[in-house]
N, C-alpha and C positions, 0 to 999 in steps of 0.2 A: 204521584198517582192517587195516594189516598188522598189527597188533599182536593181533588178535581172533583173526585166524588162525595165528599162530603160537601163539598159548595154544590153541587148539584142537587142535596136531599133536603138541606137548608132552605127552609123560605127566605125569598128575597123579594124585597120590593125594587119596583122599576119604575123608572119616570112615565112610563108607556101604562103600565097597568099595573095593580096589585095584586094579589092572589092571596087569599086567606090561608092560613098555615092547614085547615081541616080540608082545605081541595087542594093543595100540596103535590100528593100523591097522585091524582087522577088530571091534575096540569101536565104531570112530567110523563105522565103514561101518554095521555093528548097529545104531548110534542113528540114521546117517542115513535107515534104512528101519522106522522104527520106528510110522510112520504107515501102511505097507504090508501089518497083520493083517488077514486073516479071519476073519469073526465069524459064528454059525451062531445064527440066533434061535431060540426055545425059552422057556418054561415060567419060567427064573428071566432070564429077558434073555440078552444076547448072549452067547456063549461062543466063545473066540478059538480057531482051529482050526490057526494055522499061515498063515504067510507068503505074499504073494504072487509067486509066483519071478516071474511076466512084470514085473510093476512093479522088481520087484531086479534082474533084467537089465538094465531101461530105466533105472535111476538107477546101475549100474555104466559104464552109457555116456554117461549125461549128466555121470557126475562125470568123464570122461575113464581111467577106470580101466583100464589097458593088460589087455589080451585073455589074455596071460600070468599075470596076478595070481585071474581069475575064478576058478579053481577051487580055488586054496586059501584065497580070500576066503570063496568058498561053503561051503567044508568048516566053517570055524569059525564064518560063521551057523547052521549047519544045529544048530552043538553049542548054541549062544547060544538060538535059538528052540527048541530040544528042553528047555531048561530051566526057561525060561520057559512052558512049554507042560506039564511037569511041578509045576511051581513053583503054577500054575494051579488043577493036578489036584490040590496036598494042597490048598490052599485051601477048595475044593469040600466035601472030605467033613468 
């Protein structure tokens, strides 16, 4: 069990992408809400609109994430889901 979580706090590289060890933290937070999109029904099915901030508030407090870290945790979702919310958008056409 401690082992699971220490490879989890660990930067790793991936054949997929790399992640710099000072975005580390705000990668794992990213993935941890990564069940918390909204999705806007339509025509070709769901279309993911963008994050739920109250649900990423309430898992910044269930993870115990000190009150000091939210807002630059937030700042580097905000870049994470605008990419992916981009990423989406060339998909599309």
């Amino acid at each position: 069990m401690i082992e699971a979580a220490e490879k989890r706090l660990k930067p790793q590289q991936s054949s997929a992408f790399e992640v710099w060890e000072e975005n580390w933290e705000s990668f794992l937070f990213f993935d941890s809400v990564r069940t918390q999109w909204v999705y806007v029904s339509g025509l070709a099915g769901g279309v993911r609109v963008g994050l739920d901030y109250g649900r990423v508030e309430a898992t910044m407090r269930m993870e115990g994430i000190p009150r000091k870290k939210h807002k630059a945790l937030l700042d580097d979702l905000r870049i994470m889901e605008f990419a992916v919310l981009k990423y989406d958008g060339e998909k599309t056409r």
